[in-house]
C-alpha positions in Angstrom: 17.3 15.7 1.3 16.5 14.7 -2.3 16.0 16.9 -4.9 14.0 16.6 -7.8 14.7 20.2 -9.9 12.9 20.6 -13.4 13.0 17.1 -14.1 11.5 16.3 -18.1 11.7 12.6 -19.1 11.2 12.0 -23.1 11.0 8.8 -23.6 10.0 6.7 -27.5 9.0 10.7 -28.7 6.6 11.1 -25.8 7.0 13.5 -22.9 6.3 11.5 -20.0 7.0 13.7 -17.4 7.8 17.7 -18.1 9.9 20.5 -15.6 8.5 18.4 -12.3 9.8 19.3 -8.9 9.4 17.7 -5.4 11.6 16.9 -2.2 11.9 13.9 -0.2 13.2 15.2 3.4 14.9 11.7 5.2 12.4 9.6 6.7 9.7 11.3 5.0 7.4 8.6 2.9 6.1 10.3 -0.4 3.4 8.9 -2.2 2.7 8.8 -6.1 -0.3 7.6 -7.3 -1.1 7.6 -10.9 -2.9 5.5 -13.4 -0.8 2.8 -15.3 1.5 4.2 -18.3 1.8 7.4 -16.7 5.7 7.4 -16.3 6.3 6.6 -12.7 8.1 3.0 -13.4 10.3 5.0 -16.0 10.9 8.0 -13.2 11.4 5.5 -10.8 14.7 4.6 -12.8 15.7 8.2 -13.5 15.6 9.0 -9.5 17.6 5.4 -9.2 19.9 6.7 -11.8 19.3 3.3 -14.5 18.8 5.8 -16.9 19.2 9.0 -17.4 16.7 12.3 -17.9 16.2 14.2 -20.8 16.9 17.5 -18.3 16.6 18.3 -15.2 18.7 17.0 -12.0 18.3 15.1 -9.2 20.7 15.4 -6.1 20.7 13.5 -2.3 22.3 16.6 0.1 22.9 19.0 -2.4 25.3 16.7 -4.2 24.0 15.6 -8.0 24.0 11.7 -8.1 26.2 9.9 -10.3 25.5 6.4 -12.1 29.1 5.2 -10.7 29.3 3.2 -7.4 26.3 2.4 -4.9 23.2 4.6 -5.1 21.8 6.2 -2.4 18.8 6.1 -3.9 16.9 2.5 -4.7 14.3 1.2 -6.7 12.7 -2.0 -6.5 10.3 -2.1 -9.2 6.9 -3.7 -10.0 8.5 -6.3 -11.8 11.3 -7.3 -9.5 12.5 -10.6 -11.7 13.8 -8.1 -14.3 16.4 -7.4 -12.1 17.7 -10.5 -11.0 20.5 -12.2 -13.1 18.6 -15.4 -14.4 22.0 -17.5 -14.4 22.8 -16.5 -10.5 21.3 -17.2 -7.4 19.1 -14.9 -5.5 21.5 -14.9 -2.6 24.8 -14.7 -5.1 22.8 -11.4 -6.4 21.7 -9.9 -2.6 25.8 -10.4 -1.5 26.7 -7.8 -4.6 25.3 -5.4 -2.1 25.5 -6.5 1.2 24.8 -9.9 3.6 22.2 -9.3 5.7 21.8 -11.3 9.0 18.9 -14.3 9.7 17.4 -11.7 11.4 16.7 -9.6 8.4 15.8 -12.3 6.2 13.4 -13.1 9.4 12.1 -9.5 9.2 10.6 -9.6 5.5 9.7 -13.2 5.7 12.3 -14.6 2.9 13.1 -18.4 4.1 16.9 -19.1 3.3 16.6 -21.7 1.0 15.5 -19.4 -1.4 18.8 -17.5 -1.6 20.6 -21.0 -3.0 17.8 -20.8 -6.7 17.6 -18.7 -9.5 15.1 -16.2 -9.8 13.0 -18.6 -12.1 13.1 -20.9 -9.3 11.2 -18.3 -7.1 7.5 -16.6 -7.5 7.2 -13.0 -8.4 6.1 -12.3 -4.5 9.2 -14.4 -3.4 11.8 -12.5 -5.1 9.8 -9.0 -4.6 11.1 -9.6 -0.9 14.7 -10.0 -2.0 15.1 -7.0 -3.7 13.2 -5.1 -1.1 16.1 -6.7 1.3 18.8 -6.1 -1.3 17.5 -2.3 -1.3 17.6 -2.4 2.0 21.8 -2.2 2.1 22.5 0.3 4.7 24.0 2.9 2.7 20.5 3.6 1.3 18.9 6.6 1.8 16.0 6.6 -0.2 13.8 3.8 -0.8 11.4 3.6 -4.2 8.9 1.2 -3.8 6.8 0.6 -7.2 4.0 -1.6 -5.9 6.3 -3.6 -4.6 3.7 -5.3 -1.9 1.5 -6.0 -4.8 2.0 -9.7 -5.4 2.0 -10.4 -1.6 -1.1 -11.8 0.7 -2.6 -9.7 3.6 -0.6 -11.0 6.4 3.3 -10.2 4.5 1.8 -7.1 2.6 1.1 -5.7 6.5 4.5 -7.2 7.6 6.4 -5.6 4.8 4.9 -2.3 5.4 5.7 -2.6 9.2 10.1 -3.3 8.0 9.8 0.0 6.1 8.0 2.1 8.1 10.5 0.9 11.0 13.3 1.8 9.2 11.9 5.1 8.1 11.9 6.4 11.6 14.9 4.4 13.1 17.1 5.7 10.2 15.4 8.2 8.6 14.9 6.2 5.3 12.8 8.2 2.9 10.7 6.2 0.9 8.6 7.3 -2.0 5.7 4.5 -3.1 4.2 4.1 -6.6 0.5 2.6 -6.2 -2.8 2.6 -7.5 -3.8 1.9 -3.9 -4.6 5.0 -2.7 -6.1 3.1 0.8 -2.5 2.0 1.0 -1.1 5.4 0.5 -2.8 6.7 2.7 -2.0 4.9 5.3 1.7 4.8 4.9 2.6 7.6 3.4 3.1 11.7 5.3 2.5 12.9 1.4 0.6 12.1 -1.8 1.5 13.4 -4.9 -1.0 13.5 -7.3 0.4 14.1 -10.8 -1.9 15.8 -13.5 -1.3 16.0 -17.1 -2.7 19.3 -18.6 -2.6 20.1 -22.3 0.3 17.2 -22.2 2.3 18.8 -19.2 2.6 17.3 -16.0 1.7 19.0 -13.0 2.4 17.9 -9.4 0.1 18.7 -6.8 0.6 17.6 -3.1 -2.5 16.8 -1.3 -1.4 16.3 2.2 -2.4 13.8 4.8 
């Protein structure tokens, strides 16, 4: 299970997010929805571990996670290029994690040929599906996705969706999605968390589907 236990994020002098709790139980798929410049990109990286909180902890089976070696937890966030070495392939960047099969690659629609370019050879939509396949690695337990279908049409937005739903019942992947869509939460998420800030203090309130 992941743990989130009075988690408070200061971030530029400004209390983003202040003593918030919530679990994630494996293959449980958590929504957050919350208006932009809220915090949830910034508490994306602190479940992730990219950076750190200003108190609180966060643990995966009762163990507190640790920025060295592979995270159990991943983030592939809104703005996916960001994380991509511009000087590297795509594919040169997936293999730091692991090589997945044709059949993966198959599975979130990413054509080969775009593993052999840099990231600024690719569209935002393009490399979105790499990351989500880089995330992917098996040793992840926890997926975050940060609107990560955003940039894609219909058809792949639904296909996407399909991949991580799959692979939250077939290996009990827990997944919490960031979105404004709240059509889209609701239809893929168990939960929705519904954050609520109140005299400057966040509040999380479940509403349950």
């Amino acid at each position: 299970m992941l743990e989130v236990q009075q988690l408070s994020i200061v971030q530029d002098g400004r209390r983003l997010w202040d003593s918030v709790s919530f679990q994630v139980r494996p293959g449980e798929r958590q929504g957050i929805s919350a208006p932009s410049g809220y915090g949830k990109t910034t508490l994306g990286r602190v479940l992730a571990q990219w950076q750190s909180a200003t108190s609180g902890k966060v643990t995966v089976g009762g163990k507190p996670l640790s920025q060295k070696g592979y995270c159990p937890v991943q983030l592939v966030p809104q703005h996916p290029e960001q994380t991509f070495n511009p000087y590297r392939t795509t594919g040169e960047s997936l293999r730091d994690a692991w090589s997945p099969d044709a059949a993966w690659l198959e599975r979130l629609a990413v054509k080969p040929d775009w593993l052999a370019r840099r990231p600024d050879e690719l569209s935002g939509g393009e490399l979105a599906r790499i990351a989500l396949l880089r995330a992917l690695d098996p040793r992840t337990r926890y997926l975050i996705a940060d609107e990560v279908t955003a940039q894609l049409d219909p058809h792949i937005q639904a296909q996407v969706w399909h991949v991580l739903l799959e692979e939250a019942r077939h290996r009990e992947l827990g997944l919490i999605v960031f979105s404004h869509n709240k059509v889209l939460l609701e239809k893929v998420c168990s939960s929705i968390w519904m954050p609520q800030r109140v005299l400057g203090v966040n509040a999380a309130t479940p509403c349950q589907q």
